[in-house]
C-alpha positions as CSV (number, residue, x, y, z in Angstrom):
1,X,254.7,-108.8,-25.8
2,X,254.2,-111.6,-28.0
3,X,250.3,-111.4,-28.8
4,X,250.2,-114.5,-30.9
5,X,251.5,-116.5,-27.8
6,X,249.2,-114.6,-25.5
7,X,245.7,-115.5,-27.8
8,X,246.9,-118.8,-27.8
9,X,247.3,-119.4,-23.9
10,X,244.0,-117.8,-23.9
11,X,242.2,-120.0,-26.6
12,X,243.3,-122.9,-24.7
13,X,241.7,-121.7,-21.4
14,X,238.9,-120.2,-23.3
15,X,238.2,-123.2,-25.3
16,X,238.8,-125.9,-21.7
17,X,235.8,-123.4,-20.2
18,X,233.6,-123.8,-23.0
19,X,234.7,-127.6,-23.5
20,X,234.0,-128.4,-19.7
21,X,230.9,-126.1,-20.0
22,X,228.9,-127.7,-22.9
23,X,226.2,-130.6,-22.6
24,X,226.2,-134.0,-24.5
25,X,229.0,-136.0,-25.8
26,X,232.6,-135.0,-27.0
27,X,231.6,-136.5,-30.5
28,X,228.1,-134.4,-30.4
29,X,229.1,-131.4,-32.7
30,X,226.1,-128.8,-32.7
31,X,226.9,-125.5,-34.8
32,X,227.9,-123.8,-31.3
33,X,230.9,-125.7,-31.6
34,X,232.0,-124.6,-35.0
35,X,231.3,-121.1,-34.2
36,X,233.4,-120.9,-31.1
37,X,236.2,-122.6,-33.0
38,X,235.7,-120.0,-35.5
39,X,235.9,-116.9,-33.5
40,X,239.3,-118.4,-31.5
41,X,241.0,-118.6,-35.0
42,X,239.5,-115.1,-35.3
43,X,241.5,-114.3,-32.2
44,X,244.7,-115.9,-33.8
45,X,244.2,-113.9,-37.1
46,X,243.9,-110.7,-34.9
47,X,246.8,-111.6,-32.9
48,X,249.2,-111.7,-36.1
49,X,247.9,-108.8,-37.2
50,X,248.5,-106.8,-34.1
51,X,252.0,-108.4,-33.8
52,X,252.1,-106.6,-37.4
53,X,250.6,-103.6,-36.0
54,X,253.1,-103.0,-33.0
55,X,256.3,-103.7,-35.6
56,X,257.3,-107.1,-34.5
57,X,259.2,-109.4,-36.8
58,X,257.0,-112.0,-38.5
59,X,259.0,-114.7,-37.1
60,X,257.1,-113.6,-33.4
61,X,253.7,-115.0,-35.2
62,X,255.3,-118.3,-35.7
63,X,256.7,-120.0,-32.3
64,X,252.9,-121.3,-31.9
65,X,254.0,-122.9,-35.3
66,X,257.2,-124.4,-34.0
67,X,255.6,-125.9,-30.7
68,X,253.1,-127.8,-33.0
69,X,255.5,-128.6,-35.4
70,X,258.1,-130.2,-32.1
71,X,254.5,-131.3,-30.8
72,X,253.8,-133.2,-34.3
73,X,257.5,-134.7,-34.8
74,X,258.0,-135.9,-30.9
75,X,254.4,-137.7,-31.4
76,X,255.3,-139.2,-35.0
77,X,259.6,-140.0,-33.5
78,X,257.7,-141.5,-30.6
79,X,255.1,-143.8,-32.4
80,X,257.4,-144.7,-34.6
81,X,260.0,-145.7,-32.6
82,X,258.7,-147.0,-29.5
83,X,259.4,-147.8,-26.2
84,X,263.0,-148.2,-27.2
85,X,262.7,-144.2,-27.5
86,X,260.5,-143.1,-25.5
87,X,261.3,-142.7,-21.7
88,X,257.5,-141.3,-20.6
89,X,255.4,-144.2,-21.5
90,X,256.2,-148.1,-20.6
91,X,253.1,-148.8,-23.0
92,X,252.9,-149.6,-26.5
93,X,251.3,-146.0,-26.9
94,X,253.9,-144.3,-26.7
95,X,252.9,-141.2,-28.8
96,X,249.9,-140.6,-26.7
97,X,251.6,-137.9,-24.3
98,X,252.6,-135.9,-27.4
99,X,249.7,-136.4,-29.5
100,X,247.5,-135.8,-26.8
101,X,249.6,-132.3,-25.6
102,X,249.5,-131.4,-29.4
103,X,245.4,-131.9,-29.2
104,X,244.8,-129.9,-25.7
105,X,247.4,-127.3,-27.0
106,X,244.3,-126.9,-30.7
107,X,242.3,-127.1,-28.5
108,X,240.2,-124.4,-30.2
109,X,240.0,-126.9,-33.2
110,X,238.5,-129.7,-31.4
111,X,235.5,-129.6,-33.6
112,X,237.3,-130.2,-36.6
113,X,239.6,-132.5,-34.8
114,X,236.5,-134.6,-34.7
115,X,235.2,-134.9,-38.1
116,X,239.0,-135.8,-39.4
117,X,239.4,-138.5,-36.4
118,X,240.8,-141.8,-38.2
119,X,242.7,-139.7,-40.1
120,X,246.4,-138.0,-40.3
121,X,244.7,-135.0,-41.2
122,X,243.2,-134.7,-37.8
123,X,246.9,-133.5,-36.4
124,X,247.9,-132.1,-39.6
125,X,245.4,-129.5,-40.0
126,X,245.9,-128.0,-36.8
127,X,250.3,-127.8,-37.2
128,X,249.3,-126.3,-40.4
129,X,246.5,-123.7,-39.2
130,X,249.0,-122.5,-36.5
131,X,250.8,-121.3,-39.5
132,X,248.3,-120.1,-41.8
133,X,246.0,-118.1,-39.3
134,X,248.6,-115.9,-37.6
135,X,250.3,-115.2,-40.8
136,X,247.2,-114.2,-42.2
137,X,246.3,-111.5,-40.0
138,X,250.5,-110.6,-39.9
139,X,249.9,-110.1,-43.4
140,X,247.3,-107.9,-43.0
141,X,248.7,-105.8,-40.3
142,X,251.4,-105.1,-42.8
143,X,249.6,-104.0,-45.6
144,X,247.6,-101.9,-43.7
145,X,250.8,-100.8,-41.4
146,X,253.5,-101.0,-44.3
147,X,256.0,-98.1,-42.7
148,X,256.5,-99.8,-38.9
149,X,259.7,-100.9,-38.8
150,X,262.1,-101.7,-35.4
């Protein structure tokens, strides 16, 4: 079992409860928000490390990685492009599908979605956390683990 993939199927439901859950605005950051968003990438970290833990190959950490990066290109290809390439949207915003599945699926980074909105970085920093956080705690696993090998 993949337990990268798992925590982040969970984070998204976890984060959709607390999301749906909460009072006030979605632009209304309190420090709640930034500590729930905190412990999911906690959850990621520890997902790594027990992929490193049961022996996996660190390329099982990383398909959360590759679905933002397909995620990241579709949504730049489509906004880019147009309606000439895109067969979802008969709009002018045609990226929206993908940008938007590429937000819901960081779901756990909303908060600091937020305070990057108007900016790339707001979609950047998530594709590049999916890489970072998981390979942190793979890393870790490893050191600590250093003789599992399949």
């Amino acid at each position: 079992m993949n337990y990268v993939t798992v925590i982040y199927l969970l984070n998204i439901i976890l984060y959709a409860m607390y999301f749906f859950g909460r009072t006030g605005g979605e632009t209304d950051l309190s420090g709640v928000d930034f500590f729930v968003s905190g412990i999911l990438s906690l959850f990621l970290i520890f997902a790594g490390y027990l992929n490193a833990k049961k022996g996996m190959i660190y390329r099982a950490v990383l398909w959360m990685f590759f679905v933002n990066v397909f995620l990241f290109v579709c949504s730049g290809l489509f906004d880019q492009f147009g309606s000439h390439f895109n067969i979802l949207s008969n709009s002018n915003n045609d990226s929206f599908f993908f940008t938007l599945a590429l937000l819901v699926y960081n779901g756990y980074l909303f908060s600091l979605t937020i305070i990057l909105e108007g900016s790339g970085l707001a979609l950047i920093i998530p594709v590049v956390l999916s890489f970072i956080l998981p390979s942190l705690g793979y890393l870790i696993g490893k050191k600590l683990y250093p003789n599992i090998h399949l």
